[in-house]
N, C-alpha and C positions, 0 to 999 in steps of 0.2 A: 628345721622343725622335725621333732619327731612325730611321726604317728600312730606308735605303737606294736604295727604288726609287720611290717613290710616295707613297701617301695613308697609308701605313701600314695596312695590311689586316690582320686577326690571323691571315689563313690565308695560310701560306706558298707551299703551289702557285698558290693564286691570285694570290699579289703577283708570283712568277716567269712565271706564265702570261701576266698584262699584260706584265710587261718584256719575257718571249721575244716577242711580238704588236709592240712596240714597234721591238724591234731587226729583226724580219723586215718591218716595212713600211719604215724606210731600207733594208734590204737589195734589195725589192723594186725602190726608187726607184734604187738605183745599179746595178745589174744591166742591161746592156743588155739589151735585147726582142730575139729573134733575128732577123735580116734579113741581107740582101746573100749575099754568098760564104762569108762568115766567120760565116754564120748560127749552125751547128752548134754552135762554140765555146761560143755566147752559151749557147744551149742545154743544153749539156751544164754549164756556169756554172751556169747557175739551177736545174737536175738535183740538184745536189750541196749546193749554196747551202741551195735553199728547201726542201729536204725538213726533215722534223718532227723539232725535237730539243729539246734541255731548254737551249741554249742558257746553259750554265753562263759561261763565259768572259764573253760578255758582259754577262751579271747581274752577274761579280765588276766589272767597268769602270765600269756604273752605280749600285752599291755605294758602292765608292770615290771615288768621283767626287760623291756626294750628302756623302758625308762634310767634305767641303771647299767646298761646296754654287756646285757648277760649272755652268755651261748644261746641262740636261739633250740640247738640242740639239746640243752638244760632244760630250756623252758619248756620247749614239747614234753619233753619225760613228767614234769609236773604239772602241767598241763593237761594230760592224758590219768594222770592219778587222778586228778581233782574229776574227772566224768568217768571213771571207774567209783568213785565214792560216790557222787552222784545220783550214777543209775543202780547202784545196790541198794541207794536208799527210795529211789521211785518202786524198782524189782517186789521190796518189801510192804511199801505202802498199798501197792496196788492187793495186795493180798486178801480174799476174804474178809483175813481177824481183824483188819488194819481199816482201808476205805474203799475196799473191794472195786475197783476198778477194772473194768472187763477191755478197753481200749489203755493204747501208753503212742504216743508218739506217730498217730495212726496204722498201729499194727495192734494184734491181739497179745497182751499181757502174756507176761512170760507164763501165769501158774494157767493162762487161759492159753495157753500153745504147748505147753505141756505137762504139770501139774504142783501142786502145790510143794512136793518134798524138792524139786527140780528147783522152783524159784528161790525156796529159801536159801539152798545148797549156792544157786551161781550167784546170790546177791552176796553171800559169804563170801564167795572165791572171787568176785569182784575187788570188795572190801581188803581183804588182805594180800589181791593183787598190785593193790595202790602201795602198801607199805612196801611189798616187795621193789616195785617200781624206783620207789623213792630211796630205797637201801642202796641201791647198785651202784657201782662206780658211776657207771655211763652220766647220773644226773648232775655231780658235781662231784668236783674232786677233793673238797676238803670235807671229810668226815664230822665234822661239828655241825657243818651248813645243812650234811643228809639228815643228823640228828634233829636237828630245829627243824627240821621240814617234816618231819615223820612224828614229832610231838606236837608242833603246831594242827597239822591236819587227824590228831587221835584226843586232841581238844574237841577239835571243830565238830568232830563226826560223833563222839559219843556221849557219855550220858550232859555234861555241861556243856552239849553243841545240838547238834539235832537228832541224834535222840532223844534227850531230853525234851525237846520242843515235840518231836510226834507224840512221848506218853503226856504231856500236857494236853495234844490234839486228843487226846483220847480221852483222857480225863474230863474234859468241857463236853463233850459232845451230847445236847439236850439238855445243857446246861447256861442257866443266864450267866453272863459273867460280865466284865467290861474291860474298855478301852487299854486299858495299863493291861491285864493282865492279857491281851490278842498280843498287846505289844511285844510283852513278855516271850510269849511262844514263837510269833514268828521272827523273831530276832535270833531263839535257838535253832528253830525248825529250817528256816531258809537261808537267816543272816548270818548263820556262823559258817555255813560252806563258802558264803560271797566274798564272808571276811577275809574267809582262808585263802581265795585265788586272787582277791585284791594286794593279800601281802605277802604272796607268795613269790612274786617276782622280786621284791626286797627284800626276801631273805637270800635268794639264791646268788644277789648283789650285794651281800652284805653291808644294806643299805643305815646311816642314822638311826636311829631312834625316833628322832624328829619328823623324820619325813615317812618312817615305817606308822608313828600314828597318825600322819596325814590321812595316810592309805584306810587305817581302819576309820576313822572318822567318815571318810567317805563312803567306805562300805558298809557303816552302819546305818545312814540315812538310805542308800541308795537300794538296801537287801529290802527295806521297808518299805520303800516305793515298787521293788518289783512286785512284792508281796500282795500288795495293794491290787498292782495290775492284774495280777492274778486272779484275786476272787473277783473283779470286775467281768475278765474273763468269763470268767466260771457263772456269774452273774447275768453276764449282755454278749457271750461269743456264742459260734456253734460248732458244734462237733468237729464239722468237718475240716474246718480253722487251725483250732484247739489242737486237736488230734486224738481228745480221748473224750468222754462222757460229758456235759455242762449241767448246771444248775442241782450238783448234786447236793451243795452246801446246804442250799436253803430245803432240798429235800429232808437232808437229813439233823433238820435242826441248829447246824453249826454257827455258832458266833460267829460274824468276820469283821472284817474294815469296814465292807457296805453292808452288811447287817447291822452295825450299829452307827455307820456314818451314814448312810443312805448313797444313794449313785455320786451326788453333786459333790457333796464334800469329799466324801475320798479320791475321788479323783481331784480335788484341787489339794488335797493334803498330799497326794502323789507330787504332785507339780510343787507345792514347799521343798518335799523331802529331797527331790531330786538337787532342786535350787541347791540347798544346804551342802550337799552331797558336792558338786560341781564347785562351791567355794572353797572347802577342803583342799581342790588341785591346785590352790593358789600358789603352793610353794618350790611346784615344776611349770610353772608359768607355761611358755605356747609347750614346751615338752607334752605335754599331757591334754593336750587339743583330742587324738582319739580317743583317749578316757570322757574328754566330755561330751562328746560325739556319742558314745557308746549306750552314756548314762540316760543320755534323752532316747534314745532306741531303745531301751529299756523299759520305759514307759509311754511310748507311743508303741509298741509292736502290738499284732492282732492275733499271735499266739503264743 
């Protein structure tokens, strides 16, 4: 049986806990050390980068990726891009203009540790340190695979991925809207990154067709149930939890899941969507046990 990340450990925090440890020492390695003029950037980079997080994104990369049983040293490289895009896209959301978030991952906000021209700059140098990442020999060696890996994730991330979904965030906000169109957004805003580390191991495997849209199938019920979790979060967690501000949603007006599902349903529409999500892995049978492991962690975690 495979389990996705490793030696197959029966404890799941612990098998994530190696992978998260794995993907943050590539992180460390590609992260410039701050120096020169341009020190700050660097800085404010590995601010956002290396603070403590459960590193979900890139478990699902290493996940998928053992599924097809790819260079684990591949997969890190992609794996590491995918929480480089990420956190440029937290970096930026946190912003003022955006959902001004003065806490990120219980540290202070990048434009709140150092300021606003700073944030926008490392969440850039983030961003296009992911394509660099993904350009390089090191991630794989046939050039077509680096190409689909660097188109897939400039899908993911920009205007028909999540950008796209934050200026819809933006767009709703104090605004009635409903259930289709939440759906709408956070399938850009969150699901298209989830999409991208769910099939991002089967690209690097030059996996079927067939079972590359197993992958998105699952990741698209599954981005939906995090989503869910989240404004529950945001809804019934606290700060200290969290790691950054709660209940700002309903402060500031925002449609969500449980704004218009209320507590009960959404979370039991979590608990569908997961379901869904987990029948998708029907076609790597027990191969894909940590993926289903993963997906109920996903919506049982308390940040």
């Amino acid at each position: 049986m495979t389990e996705g990340i490793g030696e197959k450990p029966s404890d799941l925090a612990a098998a994530m806990a190696t992978a998260a440890a794995d993907v943050d020492g590539v992180l460390e390695n590609l992260l410039p050390e701050p120096d020169g003029p341009e020190g700050q950037v660097f800085e404010a980079m590995r601010h956002a980068t290396l603070a403590p997080g459960k590193r979900f994104r890139p478990i699902l990369v290493l996940s998928t990726a053992a599924l097809f049983s790819v260079d684990r040293r591949s997969a890190l490289r992609v794996a590491a891009a995918v929480e480089m895009v990420h956190t440029y896209s937290l970096v930026h959301d946190d912003l003022p203009s955006m959902d001004d978030d003065a806490m990120r991952r219980g540290r202070p906000s990048v434009h709140v540790q150092f300021d606003e021209a700073t944030a926008i700059l490392a969440g850039d140098a983030l961003l296009t340190l992911a394509f660099e990442t993904l350009c390089a020999d090191e991630t794989h060696s046939d050039p077509a695979v680096r190409v689909e890996l660097v188109r897939a994730l400039a899908h993911a991330s920009g205007g028909n991925g999540m950008v796209g979904g934050q200026m819809i965030d933006l767009k709703l906000q104090k605004t009635v809207t409903d259930i289709g169109t939440i759906t709408r957004l956070q399938q850009l805003k969150t699901g298209a990154l989830i999409a991208y580390a769910s099939e991002g191991g089967a690209i690097l495997g030059r996996a079927p067709n067939q079972l590359r849209q197993a992958l998105r199938a699952f990741a698209h019920d599954l981005g939906l149930a995090f989503q869910i979790i989240d404004d529950l979060l945001d809804a019934e967690g606290s700060e200290e939890t969290v790691g950054k501000k709660v209940g700002k949603d309903a402060a500031a007006g925002k449609a969500t899941f449980v704004s218009l599902l209320g507590v009960d349903r959404a979370r039991t529409q979590a608990d569908i969507l997961t379901d869904q999500a987990i029948q998708h892995l029907d076609p790597f049978a027990e191969q894909a046990d940590f993926l289903r492991r993963l997906a109920q962690f996903a919506i049982h975690r308390s940040a």
